[in-house]
mmCIF file as Biopython writes it, N, C-alpha, C and O atoms, coordinates in Angstrom:
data_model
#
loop_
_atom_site.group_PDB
_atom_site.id
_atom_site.type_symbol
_atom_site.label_atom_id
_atom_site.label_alt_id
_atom_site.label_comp_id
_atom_site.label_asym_id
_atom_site.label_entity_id
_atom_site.label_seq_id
_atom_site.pdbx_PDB_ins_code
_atom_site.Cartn_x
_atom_site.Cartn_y
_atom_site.Cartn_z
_atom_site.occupancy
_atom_site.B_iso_or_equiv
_atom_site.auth_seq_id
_atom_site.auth_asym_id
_atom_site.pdbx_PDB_model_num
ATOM 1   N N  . UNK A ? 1  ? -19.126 -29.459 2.567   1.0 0.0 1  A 1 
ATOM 2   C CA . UNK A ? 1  ? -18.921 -28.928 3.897   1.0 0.0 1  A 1 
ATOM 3   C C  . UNK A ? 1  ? -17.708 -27.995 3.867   1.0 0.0 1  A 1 
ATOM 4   O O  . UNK A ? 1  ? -16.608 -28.193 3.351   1.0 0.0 1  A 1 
ATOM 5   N N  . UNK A ? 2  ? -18.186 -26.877 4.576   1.0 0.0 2  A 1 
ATOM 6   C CA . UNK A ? 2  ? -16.797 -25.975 4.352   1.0 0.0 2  A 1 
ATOM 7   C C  . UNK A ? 2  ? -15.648 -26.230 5.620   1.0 0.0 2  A 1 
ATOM 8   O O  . UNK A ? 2  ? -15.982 -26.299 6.803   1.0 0.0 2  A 1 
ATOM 9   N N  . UNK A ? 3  ? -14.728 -26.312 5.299   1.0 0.0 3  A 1 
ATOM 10  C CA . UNK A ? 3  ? -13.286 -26.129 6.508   1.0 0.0 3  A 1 
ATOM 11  C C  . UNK A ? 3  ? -13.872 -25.413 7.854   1.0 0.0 3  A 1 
ATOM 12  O O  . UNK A ? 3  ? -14.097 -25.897 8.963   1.0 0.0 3  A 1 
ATOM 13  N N  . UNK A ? 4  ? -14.018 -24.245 7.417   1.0 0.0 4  A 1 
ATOM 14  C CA . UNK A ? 4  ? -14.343 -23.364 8.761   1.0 0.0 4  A 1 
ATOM 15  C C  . UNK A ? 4  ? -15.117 -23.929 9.921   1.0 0.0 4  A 1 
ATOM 16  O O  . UNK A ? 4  ? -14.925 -23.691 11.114  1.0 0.0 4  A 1 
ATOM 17  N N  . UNK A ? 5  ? -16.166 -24.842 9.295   1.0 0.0 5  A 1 
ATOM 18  C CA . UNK A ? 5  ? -17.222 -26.145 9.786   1.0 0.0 5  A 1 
ATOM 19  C C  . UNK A ? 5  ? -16.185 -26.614 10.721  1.0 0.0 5  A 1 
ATOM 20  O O  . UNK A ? 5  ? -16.136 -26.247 11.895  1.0 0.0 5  A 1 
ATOM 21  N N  . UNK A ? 6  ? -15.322 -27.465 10.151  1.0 0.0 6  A 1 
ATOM 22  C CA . UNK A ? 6  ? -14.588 -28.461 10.624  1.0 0.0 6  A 1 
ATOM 23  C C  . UNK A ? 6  ? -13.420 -28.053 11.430  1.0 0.0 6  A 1 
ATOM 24  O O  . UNK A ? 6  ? -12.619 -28.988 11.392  1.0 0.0 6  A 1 
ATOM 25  N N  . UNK A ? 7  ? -13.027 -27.222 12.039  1.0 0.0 7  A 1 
ATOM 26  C CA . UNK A ? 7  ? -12.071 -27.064 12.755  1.0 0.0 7  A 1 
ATOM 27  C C  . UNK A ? 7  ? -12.768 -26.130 14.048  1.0 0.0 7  A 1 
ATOM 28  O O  . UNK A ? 7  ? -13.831 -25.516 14.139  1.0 0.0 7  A 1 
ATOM 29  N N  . UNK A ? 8  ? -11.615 -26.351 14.988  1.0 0.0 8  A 1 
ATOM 30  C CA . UNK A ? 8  ? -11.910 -26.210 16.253  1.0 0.0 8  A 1 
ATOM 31  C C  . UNK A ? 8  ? -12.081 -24.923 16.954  1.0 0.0 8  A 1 
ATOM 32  O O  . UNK A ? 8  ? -11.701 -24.087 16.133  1.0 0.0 8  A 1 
ATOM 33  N N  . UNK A ? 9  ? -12.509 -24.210 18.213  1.0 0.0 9  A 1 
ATOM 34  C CA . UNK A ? 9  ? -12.443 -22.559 18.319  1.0 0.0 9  A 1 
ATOM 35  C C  . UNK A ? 9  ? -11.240 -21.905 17.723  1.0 0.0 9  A 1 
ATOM 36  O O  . UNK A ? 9  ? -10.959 -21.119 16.818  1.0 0.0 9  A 1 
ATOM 37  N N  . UNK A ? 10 ? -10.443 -22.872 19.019  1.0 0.0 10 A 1 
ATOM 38  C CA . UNK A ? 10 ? -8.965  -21.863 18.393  1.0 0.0 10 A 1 
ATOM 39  C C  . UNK A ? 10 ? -8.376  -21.966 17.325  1.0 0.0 10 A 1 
ATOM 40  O O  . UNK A ? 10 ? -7.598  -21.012 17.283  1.0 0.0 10 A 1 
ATOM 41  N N  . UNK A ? 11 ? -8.278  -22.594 16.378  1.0 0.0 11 A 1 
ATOM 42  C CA . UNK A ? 11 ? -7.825  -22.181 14.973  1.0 0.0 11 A 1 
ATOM 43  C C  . UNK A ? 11 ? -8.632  -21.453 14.343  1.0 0.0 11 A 1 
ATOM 44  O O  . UNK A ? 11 ? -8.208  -20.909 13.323  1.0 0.0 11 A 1 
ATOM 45  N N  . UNK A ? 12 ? -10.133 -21.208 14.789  1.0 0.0 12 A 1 
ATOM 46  C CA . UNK A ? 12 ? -10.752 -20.338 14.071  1.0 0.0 12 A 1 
ATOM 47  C C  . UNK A ? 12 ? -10.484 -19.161 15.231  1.0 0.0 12 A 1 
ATOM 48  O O  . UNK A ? 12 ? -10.584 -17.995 14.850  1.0 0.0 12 A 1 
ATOM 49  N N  . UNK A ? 13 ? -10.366 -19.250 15.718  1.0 0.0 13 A 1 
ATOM 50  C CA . UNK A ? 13 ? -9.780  -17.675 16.499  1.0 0.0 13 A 1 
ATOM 51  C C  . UNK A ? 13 ? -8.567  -17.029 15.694  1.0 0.0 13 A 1 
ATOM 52  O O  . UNK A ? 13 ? -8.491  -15.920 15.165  1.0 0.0 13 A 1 
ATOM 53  N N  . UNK A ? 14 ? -7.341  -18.407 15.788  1.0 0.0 14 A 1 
ATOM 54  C CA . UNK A ? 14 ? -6.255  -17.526 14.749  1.0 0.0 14 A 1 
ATOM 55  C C  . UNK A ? 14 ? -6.569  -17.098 13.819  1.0 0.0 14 A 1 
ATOM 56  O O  . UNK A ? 14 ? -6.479  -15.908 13.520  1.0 0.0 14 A 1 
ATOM 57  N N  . UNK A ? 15 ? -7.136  -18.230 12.955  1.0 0.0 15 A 1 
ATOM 58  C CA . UNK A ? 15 ? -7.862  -17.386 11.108  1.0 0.0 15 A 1 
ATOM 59  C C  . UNK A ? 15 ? -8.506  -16.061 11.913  1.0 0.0 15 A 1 
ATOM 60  O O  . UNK A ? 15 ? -7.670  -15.159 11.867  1.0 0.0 15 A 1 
ATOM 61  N N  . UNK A ? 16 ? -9.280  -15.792 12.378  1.0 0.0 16 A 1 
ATOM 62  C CA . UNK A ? 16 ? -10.037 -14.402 12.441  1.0 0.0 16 A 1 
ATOM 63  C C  . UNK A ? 16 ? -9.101  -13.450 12.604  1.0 0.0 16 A 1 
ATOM 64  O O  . UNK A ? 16 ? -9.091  -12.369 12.015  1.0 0.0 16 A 1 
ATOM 65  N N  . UNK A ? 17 ? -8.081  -13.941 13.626  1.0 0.0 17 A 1 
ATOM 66  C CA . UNK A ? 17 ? -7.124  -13.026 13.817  1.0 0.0 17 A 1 
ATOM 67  C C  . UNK A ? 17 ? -6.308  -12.650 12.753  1.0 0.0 17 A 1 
ATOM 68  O O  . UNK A ? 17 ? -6.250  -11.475 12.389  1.0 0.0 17 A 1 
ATOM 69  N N  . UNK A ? 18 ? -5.670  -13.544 12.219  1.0 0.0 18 A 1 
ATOM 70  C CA . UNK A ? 18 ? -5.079  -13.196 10.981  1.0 0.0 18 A 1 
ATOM 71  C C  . UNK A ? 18 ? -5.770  -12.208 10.119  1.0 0.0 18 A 1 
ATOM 72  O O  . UNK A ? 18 ? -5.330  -11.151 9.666   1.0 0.0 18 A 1 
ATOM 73  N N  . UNK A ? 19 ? -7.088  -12.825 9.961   1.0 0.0 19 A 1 
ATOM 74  C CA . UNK A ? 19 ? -8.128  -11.751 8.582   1.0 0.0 19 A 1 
ATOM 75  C C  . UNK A ? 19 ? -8.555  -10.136 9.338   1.0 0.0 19 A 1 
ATOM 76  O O  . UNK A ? 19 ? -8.744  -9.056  8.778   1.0 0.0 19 A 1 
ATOM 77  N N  . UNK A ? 20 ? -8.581  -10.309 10.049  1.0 0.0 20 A 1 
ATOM 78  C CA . UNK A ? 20 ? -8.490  -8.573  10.625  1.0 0.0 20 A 1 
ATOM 79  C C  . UNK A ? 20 ? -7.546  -7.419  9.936   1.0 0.0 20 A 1 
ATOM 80  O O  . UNK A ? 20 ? -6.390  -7.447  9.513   1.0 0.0 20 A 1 
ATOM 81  N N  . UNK A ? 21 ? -8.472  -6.466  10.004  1.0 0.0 21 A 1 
ATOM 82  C CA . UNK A ? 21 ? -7.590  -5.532  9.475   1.0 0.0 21 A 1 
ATOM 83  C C  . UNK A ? 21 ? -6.827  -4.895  10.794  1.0 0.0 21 A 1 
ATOM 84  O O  . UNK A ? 21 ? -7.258  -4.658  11.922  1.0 0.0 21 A 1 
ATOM 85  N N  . UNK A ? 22 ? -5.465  -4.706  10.180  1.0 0.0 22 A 1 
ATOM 86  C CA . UNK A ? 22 ? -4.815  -3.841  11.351  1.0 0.0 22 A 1 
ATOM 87  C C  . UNK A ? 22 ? -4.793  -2.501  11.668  1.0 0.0 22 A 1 
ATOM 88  O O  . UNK A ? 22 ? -5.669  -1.830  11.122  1.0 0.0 22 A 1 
ATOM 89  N N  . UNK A ? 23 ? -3.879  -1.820  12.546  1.0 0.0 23 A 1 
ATOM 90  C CA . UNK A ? 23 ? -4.942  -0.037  12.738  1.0 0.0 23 A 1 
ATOM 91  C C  . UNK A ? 23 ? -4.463  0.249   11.152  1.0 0.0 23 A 1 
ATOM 92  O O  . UNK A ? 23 ? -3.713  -0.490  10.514  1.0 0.0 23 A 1 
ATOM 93  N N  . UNK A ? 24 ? -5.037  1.427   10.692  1.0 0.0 24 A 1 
ATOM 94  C CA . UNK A ? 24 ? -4.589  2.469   10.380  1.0 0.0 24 A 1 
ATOM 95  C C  . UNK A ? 24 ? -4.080  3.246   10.493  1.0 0.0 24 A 1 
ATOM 96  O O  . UNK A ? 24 ? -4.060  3.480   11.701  1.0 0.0 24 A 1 
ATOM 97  N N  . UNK A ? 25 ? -3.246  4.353   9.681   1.0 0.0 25 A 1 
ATOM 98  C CA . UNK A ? 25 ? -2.884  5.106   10.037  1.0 0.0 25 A 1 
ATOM 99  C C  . UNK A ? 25 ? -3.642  6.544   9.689   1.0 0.0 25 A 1 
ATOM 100 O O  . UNK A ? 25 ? -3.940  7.012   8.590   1.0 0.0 25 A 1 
ATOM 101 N N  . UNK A ? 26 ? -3.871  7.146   11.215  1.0 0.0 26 A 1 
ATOM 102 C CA . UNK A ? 26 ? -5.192  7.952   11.238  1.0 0.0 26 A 1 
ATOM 103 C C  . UNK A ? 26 ? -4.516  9.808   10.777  1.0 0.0 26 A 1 
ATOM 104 O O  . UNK A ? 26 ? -5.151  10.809  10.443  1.0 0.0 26 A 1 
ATOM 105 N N  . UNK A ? 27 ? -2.929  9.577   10.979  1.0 0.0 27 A 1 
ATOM 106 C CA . UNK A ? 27 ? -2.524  10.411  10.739  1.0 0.0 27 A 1 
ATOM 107 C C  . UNK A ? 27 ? -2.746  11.030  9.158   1.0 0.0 27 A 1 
ATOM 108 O O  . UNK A ? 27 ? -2.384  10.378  8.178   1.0 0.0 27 A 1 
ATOM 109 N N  . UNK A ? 28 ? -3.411  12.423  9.036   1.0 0.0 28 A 1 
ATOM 110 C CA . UNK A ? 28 ? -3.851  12.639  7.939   1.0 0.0 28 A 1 
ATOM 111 C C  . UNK A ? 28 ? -2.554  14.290  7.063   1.0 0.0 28 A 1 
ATOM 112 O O  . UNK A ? 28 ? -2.351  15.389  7.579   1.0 0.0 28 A 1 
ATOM 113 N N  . UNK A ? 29 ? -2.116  13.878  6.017   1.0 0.0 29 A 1 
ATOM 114 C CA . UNK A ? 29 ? -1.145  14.756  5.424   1.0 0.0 29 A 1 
ATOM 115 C C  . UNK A ? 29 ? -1.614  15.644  4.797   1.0 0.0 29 A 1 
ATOM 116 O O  . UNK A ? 29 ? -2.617  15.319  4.162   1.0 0.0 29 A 1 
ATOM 117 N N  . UNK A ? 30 ? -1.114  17.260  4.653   1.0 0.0 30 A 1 
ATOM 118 C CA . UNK A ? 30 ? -1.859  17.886  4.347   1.0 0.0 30 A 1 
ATOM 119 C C  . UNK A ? 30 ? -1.094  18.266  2.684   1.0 0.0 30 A 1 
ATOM 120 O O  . UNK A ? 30 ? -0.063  17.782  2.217   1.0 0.0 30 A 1 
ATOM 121 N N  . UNK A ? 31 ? -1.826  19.068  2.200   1.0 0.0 31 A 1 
ATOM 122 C CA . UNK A ? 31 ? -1.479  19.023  0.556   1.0 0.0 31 A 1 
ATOM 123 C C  . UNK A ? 31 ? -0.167  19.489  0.584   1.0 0.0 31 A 1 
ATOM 124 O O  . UNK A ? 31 ? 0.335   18.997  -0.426  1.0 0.0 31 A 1 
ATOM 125 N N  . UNK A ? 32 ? 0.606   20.095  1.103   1.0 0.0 32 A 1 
ATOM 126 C CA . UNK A ? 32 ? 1.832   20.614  1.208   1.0 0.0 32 A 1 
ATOM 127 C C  . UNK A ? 32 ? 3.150   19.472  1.638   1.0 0.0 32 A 1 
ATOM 128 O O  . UNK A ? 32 ? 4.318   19.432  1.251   1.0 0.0 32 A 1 
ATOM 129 N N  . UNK A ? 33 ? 2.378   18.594  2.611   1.0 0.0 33 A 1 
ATOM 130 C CA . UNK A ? 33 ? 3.082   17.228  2.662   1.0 0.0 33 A 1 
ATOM 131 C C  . UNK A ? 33 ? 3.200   16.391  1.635   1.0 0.0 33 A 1 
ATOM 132 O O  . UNK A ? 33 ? 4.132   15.753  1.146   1.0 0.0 33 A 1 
ATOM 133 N N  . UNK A ? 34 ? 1.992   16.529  1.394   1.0 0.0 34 A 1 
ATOM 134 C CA . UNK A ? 34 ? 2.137   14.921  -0.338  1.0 0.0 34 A 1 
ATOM 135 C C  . UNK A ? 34 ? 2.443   15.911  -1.699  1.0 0.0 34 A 1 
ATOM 136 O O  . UNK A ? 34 ? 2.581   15.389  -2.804  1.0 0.0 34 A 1 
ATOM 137 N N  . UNK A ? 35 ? 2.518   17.099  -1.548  1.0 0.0 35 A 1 
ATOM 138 C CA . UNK A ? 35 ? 3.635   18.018  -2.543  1.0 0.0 35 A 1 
ATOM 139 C C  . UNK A ? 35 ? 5.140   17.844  -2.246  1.0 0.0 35 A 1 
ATOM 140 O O  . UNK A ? 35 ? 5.889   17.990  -3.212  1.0 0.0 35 A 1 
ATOM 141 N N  . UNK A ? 36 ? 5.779   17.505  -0.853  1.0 0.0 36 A 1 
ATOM 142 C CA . UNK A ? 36 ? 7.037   17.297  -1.007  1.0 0.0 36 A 1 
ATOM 143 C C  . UNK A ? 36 ? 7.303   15.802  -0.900  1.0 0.0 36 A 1 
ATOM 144 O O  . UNK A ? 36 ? 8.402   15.294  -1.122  1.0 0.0 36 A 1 
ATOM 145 N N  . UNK A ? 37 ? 6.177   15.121  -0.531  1.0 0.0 37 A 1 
ATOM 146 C CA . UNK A ? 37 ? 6.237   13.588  -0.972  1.0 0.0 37 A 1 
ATOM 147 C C  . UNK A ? 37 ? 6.670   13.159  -2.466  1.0 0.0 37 A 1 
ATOM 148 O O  . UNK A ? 37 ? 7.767   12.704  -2.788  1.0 0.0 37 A 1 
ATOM 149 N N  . UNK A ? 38 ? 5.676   13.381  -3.221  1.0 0.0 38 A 1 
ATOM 150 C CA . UNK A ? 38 ? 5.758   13.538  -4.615  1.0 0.0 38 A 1 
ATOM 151 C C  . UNK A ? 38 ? 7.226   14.348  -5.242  1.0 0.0 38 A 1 
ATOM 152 O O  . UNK A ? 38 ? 8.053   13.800  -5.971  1.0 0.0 38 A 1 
ATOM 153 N N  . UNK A ? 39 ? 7.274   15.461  -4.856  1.0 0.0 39 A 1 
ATOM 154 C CA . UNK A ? 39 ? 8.654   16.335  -5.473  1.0 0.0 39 A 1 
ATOM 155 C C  . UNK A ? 39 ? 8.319   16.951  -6.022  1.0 0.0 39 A 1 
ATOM 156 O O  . UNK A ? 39 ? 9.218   17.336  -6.770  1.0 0.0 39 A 1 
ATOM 157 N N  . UNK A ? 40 ? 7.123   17.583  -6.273  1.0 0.0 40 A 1 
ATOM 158 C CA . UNK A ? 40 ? 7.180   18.716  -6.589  1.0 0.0 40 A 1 
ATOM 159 C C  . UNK A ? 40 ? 7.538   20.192  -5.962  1.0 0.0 40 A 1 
ATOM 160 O O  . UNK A ? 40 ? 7.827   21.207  -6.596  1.0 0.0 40 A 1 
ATOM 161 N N  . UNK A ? 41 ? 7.439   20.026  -4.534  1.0 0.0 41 A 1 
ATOM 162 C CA . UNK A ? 41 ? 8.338   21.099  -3.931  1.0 0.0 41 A 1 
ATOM 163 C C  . UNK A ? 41 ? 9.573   20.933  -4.181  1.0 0.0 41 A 1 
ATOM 164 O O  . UNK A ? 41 ? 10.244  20.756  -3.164  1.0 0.0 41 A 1 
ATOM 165 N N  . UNK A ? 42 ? 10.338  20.917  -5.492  1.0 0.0 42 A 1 
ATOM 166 C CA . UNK A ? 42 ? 11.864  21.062  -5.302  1.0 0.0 42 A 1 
ATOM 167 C C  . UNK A ? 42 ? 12.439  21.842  -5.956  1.0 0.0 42 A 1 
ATOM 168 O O  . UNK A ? 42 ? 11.944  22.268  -7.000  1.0 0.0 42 A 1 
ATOM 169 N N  . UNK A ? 43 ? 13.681  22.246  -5.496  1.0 0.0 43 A 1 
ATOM 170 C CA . UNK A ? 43 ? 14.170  24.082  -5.891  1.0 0.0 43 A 1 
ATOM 171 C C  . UNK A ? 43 ? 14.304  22.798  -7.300  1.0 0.0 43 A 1 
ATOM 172 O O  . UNK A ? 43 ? 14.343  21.578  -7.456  1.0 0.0 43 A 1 
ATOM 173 N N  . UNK A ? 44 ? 14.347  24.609  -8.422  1.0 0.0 44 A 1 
ATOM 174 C CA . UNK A ? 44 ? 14.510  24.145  -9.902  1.0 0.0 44 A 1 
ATOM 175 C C  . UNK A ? 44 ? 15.563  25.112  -10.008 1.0 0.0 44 A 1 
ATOM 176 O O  . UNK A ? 44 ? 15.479  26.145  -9.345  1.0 0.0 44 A 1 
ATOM 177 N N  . UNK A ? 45 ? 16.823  24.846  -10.976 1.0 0.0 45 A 1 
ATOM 178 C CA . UNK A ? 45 ? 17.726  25.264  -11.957 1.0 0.0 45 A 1 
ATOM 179 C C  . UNK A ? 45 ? 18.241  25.750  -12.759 1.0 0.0 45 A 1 
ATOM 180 O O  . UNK A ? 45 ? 18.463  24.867  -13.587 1.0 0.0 45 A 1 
ATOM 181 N N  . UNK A ? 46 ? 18.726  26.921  -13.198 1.0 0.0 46 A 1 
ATOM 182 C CA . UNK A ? 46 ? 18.948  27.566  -14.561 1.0 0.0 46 A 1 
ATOM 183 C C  . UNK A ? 46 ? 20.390  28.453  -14.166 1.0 0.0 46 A 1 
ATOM 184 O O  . UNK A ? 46 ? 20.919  29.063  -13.237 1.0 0.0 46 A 1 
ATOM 185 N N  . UNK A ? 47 ? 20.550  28.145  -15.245 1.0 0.0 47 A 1 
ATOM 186 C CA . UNK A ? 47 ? 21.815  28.145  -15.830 1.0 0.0 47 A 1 
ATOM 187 C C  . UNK A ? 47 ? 22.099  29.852  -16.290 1.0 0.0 47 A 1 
ATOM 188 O O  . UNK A ? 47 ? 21.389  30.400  -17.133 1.0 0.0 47 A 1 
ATOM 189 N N  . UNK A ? 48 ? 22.922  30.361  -15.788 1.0 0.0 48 A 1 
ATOM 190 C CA . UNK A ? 48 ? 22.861  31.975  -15.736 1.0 0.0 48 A 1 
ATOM 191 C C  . UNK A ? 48 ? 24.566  32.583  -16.083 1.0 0.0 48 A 1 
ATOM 192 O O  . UNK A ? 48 ? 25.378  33.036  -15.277 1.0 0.0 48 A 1 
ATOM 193 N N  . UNK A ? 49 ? 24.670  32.436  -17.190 1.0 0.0 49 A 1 
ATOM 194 C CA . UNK A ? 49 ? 26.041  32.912  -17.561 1.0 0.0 49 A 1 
ATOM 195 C C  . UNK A ? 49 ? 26.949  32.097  -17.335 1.0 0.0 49 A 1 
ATOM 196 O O  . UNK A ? 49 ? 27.951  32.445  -16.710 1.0 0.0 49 A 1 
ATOM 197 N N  . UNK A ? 50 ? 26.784  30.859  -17.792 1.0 0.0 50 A 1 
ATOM 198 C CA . UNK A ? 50 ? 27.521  29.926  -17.062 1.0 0.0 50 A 1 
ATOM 199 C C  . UNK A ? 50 ? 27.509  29.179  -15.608 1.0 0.0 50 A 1 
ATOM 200 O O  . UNK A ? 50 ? 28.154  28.151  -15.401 1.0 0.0 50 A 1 
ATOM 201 N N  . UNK A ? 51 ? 26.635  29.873  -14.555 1.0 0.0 51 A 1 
ATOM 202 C CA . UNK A ? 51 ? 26.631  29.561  -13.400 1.0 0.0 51 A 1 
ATOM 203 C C  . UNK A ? 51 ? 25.208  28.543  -13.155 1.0 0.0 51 A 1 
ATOM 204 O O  . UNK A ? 51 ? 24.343  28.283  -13.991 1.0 0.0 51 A 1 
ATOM 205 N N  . UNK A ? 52 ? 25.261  28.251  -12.262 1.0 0.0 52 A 1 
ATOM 206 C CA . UNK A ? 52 ? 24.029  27.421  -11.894 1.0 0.0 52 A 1 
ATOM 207 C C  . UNK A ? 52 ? 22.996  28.103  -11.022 1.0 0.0 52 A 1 
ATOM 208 O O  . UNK A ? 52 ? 23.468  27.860  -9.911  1.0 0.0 52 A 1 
ATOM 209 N N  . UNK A ? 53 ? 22.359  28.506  -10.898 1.0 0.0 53 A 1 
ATOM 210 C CA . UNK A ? 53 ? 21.457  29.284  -10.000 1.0 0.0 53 A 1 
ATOM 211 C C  . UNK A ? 53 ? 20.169  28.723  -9.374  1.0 0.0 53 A 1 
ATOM 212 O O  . UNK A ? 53 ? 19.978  27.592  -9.821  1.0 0.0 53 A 1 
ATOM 213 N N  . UNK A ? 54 ? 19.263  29.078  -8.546  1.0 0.0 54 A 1 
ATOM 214 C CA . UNK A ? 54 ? 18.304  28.144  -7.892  1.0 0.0 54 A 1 
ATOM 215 C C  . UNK A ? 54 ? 17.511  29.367  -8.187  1.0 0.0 54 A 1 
ATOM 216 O O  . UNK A ? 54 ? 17.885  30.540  -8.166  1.0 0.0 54 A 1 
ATOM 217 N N  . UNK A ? 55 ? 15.984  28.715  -8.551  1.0 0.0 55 A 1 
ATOM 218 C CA . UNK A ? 55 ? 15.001  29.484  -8.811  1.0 0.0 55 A 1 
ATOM 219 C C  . UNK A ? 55 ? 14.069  30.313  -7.578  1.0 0.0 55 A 1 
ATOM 220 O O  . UNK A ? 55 ? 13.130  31.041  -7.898  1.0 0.0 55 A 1 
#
């Protein structure tokens, strides 16, 4: 006999509740976002007569 059998509405209301998925997030990023997520949008470096310079 399974558990779920044996117990009453409302604890099987909480379990359901618990096992639900919660929202999502519907907000959708566009490739330019998960490029500066990641890091690849980041200024790069070189070294120019001694100085430091941004590309």
């Amino acid at each position: 006999m399974e558990i779920y059998n044996l117990i009453d509405d409302d604890t099987r209301d909480k379990l359901n509740a618990v096992h639900r998925p919660k929202h999502k997030n519907t907000e959708r990023l566009s490739k330019r976002d998960w490029e500066e997520i990641m890091g690849t949008r980041r200024d790069t470096f070189k070294k120019v007569n001694g100085k430091v310079k941004r590309k």
